[in-house]
C-alpha positions as CSV (number, residue, x, y, z in Angstrom):
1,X,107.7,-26.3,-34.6
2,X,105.6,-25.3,-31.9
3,X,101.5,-24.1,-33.3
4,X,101.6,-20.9,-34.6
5,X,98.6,-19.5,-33.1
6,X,97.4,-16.3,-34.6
7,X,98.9,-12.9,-33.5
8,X,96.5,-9.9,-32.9
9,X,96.1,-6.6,-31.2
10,X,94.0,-7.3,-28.1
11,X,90.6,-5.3,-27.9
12,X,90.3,-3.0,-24.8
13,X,87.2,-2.1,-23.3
14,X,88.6,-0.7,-20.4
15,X,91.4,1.9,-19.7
16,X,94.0,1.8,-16.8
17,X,91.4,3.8,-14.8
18,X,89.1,1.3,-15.0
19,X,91.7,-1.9,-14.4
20,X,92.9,-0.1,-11.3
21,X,88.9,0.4,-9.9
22,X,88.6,-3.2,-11.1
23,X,91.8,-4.6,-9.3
24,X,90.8,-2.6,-5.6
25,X,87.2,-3.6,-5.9
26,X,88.9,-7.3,-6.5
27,X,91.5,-7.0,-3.6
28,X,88.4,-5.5,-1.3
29,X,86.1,-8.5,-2.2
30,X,88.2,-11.1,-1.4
31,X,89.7,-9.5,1.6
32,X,86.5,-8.6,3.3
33,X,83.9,-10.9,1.7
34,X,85.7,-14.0,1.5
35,X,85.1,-17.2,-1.2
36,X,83.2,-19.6,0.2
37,X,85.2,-23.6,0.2
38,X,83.6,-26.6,1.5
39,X,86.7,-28.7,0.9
40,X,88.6,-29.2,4.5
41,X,91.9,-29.3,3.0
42,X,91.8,-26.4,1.0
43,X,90.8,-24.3,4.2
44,X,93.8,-25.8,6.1
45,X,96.1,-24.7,3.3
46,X,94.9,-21.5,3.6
47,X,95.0,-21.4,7.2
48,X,98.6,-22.1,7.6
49,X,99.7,-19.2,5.5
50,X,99.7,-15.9,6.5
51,X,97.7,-13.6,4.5
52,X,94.7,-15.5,5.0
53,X,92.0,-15.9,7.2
54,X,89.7,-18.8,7.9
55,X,86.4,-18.5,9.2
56,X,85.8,-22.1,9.8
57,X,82.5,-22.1,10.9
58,X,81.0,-20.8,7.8
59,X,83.6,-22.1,5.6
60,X,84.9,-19.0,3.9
61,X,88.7,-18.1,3.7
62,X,89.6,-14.0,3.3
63,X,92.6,-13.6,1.2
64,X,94.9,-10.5,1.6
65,X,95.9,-8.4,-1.2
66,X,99.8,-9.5,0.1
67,X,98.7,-13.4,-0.6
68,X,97.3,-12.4,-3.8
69,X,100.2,-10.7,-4.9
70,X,102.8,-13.3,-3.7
71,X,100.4,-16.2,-5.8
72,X,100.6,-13.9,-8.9
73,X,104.1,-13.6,-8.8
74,X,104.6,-17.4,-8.6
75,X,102.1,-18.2,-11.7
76,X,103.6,-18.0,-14.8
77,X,103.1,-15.6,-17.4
78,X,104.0,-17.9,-20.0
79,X,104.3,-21.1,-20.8
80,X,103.9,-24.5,-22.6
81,X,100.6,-26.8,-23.0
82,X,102.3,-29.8,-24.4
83,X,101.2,-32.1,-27.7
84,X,102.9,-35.6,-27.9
85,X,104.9,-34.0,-30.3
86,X,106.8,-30.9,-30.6
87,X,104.8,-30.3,-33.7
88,X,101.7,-29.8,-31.2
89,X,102.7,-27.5,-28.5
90,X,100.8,-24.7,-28.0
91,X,103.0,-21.8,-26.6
92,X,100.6,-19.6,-24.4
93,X,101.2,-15.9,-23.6
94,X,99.3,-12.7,-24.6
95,X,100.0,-12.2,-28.0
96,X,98.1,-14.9,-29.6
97,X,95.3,-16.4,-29.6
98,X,94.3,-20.7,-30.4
99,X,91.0,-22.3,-31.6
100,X,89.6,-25.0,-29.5
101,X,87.6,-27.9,-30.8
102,X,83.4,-27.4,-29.7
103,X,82.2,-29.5,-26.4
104,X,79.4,-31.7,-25.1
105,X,77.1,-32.2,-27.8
106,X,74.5,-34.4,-26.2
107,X,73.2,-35.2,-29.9
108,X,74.5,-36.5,-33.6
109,X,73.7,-35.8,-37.2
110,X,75.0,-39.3,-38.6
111,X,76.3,-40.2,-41.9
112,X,72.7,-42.0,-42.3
113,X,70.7,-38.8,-41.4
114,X,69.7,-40.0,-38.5
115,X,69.1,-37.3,-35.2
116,X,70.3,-39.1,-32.2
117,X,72.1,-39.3,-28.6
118,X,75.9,-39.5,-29.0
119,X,77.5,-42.7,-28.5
120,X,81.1,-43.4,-27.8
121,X,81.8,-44.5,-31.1
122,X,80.4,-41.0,-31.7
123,X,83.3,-39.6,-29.6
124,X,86.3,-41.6,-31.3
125,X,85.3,-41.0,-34.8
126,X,85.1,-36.7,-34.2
127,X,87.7,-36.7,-32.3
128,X,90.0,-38.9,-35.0
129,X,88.3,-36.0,-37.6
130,X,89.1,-33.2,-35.9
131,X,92.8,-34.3,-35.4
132,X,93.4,-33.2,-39.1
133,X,92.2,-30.3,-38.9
134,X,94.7,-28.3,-39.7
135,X,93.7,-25.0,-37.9
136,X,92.7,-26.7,-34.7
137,X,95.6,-26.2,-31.7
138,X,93.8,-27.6,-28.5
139,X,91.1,-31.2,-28.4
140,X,88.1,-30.9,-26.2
141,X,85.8,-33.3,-25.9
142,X,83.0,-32.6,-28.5
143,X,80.0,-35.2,-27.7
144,X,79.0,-36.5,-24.2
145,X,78.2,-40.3,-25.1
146,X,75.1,-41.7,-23.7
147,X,76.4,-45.2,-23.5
148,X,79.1,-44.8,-20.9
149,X,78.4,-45.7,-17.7
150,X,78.1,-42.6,-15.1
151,X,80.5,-44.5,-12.7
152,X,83.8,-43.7,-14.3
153,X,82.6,-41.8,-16.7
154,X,85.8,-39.2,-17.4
155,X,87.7,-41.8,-17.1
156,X,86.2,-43.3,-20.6
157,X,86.0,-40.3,-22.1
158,X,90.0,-39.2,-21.3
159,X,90.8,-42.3,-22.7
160,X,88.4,-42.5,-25.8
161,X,89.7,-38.3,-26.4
162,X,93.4,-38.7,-25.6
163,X,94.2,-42.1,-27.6
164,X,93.0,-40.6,-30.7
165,X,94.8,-37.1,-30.8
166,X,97.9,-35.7,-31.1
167,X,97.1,-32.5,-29.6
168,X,97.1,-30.8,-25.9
169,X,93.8,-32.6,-24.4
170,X,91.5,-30.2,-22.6
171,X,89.7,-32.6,-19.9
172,X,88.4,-32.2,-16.6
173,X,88.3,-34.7,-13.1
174,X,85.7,-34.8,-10.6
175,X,87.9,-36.1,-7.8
176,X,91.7,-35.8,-6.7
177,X,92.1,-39.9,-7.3
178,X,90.8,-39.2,-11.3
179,X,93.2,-36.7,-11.8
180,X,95.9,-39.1,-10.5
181,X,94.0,-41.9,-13.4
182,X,94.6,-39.4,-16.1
183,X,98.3,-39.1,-15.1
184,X,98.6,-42.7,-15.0
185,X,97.2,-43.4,-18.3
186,X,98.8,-40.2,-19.9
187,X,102.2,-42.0,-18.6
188,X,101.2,-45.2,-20.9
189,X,101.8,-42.8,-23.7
190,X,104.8,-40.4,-22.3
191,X,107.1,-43.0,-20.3
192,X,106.7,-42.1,-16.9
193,X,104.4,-40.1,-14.5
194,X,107.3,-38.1,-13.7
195,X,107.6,-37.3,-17.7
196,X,104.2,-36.4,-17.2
197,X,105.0,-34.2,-14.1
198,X,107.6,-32.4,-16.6
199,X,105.4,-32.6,-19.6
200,X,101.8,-32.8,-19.4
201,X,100.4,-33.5,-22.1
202,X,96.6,-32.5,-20.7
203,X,95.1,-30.1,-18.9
204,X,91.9,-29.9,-16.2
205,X,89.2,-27.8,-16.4
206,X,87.5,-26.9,-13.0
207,X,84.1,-24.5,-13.0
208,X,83.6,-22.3,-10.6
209,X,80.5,-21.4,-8.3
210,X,78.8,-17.4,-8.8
211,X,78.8,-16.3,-6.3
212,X,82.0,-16.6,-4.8
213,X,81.6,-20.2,-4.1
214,X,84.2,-23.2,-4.7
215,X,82.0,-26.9,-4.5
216,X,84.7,-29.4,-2.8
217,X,85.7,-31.1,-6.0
218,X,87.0,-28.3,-7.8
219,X,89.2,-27.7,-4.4
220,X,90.0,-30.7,-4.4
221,X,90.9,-31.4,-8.5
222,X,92.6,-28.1,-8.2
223,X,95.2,-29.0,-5.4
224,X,95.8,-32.9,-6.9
225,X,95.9,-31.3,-10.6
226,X,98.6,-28.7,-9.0
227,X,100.8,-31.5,-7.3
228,X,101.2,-32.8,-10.7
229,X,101.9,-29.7,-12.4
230,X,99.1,-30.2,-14.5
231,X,97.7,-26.8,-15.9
232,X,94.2,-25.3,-14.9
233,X,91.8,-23.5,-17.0
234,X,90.0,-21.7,-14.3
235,X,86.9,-21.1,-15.0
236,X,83.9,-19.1,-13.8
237,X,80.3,-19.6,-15.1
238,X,78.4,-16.5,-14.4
239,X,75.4,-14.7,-15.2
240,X,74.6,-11.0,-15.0
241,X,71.8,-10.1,-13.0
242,X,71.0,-13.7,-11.7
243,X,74.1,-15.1,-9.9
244,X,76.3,-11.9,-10.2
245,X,75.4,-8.5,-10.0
246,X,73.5,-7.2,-13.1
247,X,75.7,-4.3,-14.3
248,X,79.2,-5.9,-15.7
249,X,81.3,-4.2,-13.2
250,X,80.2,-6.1,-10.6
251,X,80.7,-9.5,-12.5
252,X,83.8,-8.5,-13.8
253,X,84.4,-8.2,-9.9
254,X,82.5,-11.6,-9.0
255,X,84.3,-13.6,-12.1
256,X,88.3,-12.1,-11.4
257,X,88.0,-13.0,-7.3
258,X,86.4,-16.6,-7.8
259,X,89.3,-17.7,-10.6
260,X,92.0,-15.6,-8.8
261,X,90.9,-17.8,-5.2
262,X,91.5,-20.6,-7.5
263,X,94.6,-19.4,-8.6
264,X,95.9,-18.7,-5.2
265,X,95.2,-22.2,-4.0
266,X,96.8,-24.0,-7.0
267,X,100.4,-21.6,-6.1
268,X,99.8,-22.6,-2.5
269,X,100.0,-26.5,-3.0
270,X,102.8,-25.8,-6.1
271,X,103.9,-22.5,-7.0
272,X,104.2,-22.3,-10.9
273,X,101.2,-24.2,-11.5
274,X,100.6,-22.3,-14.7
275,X,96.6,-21.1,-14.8
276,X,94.6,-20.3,-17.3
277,X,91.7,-17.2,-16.3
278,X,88.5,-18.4,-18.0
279,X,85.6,-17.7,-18.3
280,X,82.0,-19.6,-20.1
């Protein structure tokens, strides 16, 4: 059996007033202010649809409410993040929510007592721990070694995290060829790439910019994570009064047009690509 989860009422903070200012301040930011997008490819996808328009000069792409709409209609509203068992699949929609294990500890409290800089070793052991946790759904990866070389670095830690759970693993690329690494070694496991294509049994993470600003590898992981059907968490890492506006309206605003551009890219390249709206 898929995870349970656990079911609860949602909490509103806003009213369907509220959503409806929210969604035309949204449709009015992107259509007039634009995301900025550094990564060439991702303007030229834009470009050839209609709906969208590319200032190339200052590298900022205008999507239409009509765009928008057409890319939400293609995104799934449910669906599957896979386990390597059935036993493991978490079964995403909007009644329930899933624990996540923690992320990027830079430091340890060993079994010695000792205070000190993760290690790989580190990374294995925690992640074989949390495995039997019983209440855990999703693995992330919950220390950032210090002994792995920065050259590759993902790739380590994909394969130190992934080997040694069961569950949907939560991990994140810097460019379009790591994603295509993390398919290839998830396909040790699962058969095929094409099984992997069905069934991924991992998911990226890409962070946006605030303001409004998309660096070229998240384009980039984004469109090669999409080819592969690989879900996205989406995610925006704001802060009120600093890189979005200081009353939350406006970073509600800032946060919902810099995921939703990345959602609208990811149904451009493959429309489906199920995406997650998150934000840190």
């Amino acid at each position: 059996m898929p995870r349970r989860g656990l079911r609860c009422q949602r909490l509103k903070f806003l009213d369907e007033s509220d959503l409806k200012a929210l969604y035309f301040a949204v449709i009015e930011t992107l259509s007039e202010m634009g995301v900025k997008m550094d990564y060439r490819p991702a303007l030229e996808l834009f470009a050839d649809h209609h709906g969208a328009v590319v200032d190339w000069d200052n590298h900022v792409v205008k999507i239409s409410e009509g765009l928008l709409r057409k890319a939400l209609q293609t995104a799934p509203s449910f669906f599957t993040l896979y386990g390597k068992t059935e036993d493991y699949d978490v079964k995403v929609d909007l009644e329930r929510v899933y624990t996540m294990s923690g992320s990027c500890a830079l430091h340890v409290l060993d079994l010695d007592g000792n205070h000190r800089l993760a290690v790989r070793e580190d990374l294995r052991l925690m992640t074989r721990l949390l495995d039997h946790m019983p209440n855990l759904d999703i693995m992330h990866q919950i220390v950032i070694p210090s002994d792995v070389d920065e050259i590759g670095y993902e790739l380590v830690n994909f394969a130190t995290c992934y080997t040694n759970t069961w569950r949907n693993f939560y991990s994140q690329a810097q460019t379009a060829e790591s994603v295509r690494d993390q398919v290839r070694m998830a396909a040790v496991f699962q058969g095929s790439t094409e099984e992997v294509k069905r069934k991924p049994t991992f998911t990226e993470v890409v962070c946006m910019i605030s303001p409004l600003k998309h660096e070229p590898q998240n384009s980039e992981v984004i469109m090669e994570s999409a080819r592969w059907n690989i879900p996205l968490y989406i995610e925006v890492d704001s802060l009120c009064g600093a890189t979005t506006p200081a009353p939350i309206a406006g970073t509600l605003v800032e946060q919902a047009a810099n995921v939703l551009a990345g959602v609208v890219l990811a149904q451009l390249v493959n429309p489906g690509t199920p995406c997650i709206f998150a934000i840190a």
